[in-house]
C-alpha positions in Angstrom: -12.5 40.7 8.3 -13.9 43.6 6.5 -17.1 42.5 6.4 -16.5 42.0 10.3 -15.4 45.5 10.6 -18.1 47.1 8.5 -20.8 45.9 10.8 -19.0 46.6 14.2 -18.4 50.3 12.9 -21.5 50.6 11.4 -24.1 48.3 13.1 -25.4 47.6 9.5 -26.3 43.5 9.0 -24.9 42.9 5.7 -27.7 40.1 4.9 -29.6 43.3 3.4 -27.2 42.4 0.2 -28.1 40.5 -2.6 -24.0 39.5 -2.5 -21.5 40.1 0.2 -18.8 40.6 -1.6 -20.6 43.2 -3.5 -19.2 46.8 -3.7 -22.5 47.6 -4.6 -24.1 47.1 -1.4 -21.4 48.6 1.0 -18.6 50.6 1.1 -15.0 49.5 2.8 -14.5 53.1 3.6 -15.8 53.9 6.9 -14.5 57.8 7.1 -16.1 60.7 5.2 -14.1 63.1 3.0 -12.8 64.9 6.6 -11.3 61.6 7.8 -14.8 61.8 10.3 -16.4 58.5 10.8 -19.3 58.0 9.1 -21.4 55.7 7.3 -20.9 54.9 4.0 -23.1 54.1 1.2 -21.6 53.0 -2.7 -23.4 51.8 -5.9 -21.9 51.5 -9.1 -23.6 50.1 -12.7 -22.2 49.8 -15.6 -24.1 51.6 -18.5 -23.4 50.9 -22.4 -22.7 54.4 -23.2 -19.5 56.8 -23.2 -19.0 58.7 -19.7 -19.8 62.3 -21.7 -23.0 60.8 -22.4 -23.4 59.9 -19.1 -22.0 63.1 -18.0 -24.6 65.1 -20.1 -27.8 63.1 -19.2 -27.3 64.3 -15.6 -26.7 67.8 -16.4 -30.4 68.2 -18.3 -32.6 70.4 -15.9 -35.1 67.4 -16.1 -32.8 64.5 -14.2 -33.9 64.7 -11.1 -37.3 64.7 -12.2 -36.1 61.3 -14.1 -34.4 60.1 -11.5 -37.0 60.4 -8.4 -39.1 57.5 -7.6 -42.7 57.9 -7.2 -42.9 57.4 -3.7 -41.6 59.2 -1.6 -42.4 62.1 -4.0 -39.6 64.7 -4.5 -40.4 67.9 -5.9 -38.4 70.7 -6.8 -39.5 74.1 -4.6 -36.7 76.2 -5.4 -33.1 75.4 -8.2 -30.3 77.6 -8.5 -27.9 76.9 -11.0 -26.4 73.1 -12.7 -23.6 70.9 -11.0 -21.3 73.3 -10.6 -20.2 74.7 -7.1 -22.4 77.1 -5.4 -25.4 75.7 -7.8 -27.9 74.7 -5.0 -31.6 72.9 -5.1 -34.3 73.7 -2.2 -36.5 70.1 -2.4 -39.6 68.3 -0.4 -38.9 64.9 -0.5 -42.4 63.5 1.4 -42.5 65.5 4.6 -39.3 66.2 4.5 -37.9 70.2 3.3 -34.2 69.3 2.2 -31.8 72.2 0.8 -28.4 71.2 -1.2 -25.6 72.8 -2.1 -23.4 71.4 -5.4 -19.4 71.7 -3.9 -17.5 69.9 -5.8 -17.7 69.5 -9.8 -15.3 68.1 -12.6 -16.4 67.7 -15.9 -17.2 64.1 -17.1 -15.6 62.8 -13.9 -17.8 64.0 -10.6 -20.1 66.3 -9.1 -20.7 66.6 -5.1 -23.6 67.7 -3.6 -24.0 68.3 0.4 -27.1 68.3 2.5 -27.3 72.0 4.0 -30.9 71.6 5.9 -32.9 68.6 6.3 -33.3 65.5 8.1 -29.6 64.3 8.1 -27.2 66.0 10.8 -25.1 65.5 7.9 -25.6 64.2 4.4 -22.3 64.1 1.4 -23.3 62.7 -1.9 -20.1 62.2 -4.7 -21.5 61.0 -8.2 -18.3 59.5 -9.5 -17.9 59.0 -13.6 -15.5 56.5 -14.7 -14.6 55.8 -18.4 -14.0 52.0 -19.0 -13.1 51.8 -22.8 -16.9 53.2 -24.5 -18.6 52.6 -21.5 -18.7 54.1 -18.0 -18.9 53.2 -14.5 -21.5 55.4 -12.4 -21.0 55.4 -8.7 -22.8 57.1 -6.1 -20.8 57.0 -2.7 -23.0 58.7 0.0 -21.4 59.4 3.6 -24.2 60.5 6.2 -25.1 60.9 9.6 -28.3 60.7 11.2 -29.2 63.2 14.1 -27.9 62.0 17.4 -24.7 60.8 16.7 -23.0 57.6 16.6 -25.4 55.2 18.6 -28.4 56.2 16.8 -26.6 55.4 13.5 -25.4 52.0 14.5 -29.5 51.2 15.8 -31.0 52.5 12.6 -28.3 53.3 10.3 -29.4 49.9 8.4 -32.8 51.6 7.6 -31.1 54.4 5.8 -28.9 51.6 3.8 -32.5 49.8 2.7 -33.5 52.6 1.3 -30.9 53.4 -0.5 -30.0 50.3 -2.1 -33.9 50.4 -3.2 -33.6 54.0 -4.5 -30.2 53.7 -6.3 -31.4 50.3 -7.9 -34.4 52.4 -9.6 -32.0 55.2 -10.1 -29.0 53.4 -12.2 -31.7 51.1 -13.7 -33.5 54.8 -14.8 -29.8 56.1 -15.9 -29.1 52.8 -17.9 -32.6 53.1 -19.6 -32.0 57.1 -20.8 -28.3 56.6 -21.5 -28.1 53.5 -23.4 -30.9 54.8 -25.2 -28.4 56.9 -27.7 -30.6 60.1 -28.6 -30.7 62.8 -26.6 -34.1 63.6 -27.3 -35.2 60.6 -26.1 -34.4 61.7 -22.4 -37.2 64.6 -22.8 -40.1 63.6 -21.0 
């Protein structure tokens, strides 16, 4: 039944996952922080290393930088600040000009960013840090809304879930590789 109900909220065909019963393919949540429905995107990985670690590796000025995939490339125009609230990041991602403000940040447990300008009519990203004895569970829960409402994100909502299973696959694999590393200076590039 949830699976059911995913898809008749969202329009999204679940055969994009790799395993239905996967939380890493699709959230159960269908509302945004607001109680707004929305769709809902969630990844989590595991990684071998202790949440401060974790924590830390995306607080170095260079993690986005670490993070991006080659293609589409995302470069930095303008950065104001770290995680913390008010801290914002002006970005071209392709053709795209995207500006984010940080809004929510708890140390070792989460940081928020939201989507001020750019191609989403609306775009929350929560980066979720959860210790599970010495290692921690990363999760990236992204609710978003693409312009012109609800039809147009049950016709190509599944679009924006491809690509974000592919990005967040290189991503955690990326986080894995510089945090279960163990040196610091080893996430220099």
């Amino acid at each position: 039944m949830r699976r059911g109900y995913w898809v008749a909220l969202t329009g999204i065909p679940l055969f994009l996952c790799t395993s239905l019963s996967s939380e890493a393919c699709f959230a159960a949540l269908p509302y945004g922080p607001a109680g707004e429905s929305m769709p809902t995107f969630v990844k989590s990985v595991l990684i071998k290393a202790p949440v401060e670690t974790v924590f830390r590796f995306h607080e170095q000025e260079d993690a986005l930088h670490l993070l991006s995939p080659a293609f589409p490339s995302v470069r930095v125009i303008r950065k104001h600040g770290g995680l913390e609230p008010g801290s914002s990041v002006e970005l071209r991602i392709g053709p795209f000009r995207w500006f984010a403000l940080h809004s929510a940040f708890e140390k070792n447990h989460l940081f928020e960013d939201r989507q001020i300008s750019g191609p989403f009519a609306e775009w929350i990203h929560r980066h979720e840090f959860q210790p599970v004895g010495n290692l921690t569970r990363l999760t990236d829960r992204i609710f978003y809304q693409l312009p012109g409402g609800t039809w147009v994100n049950r016709l190509f909502g599944w679009t924006v879930q491809f690509g974000l299973i592919q990005m967040f696959r290189r991503r955690h694999r990326a986080t894995k590789f510089f945090c279960e590393r163990g040196s610091d200076e080893t996430h220099r590039a």
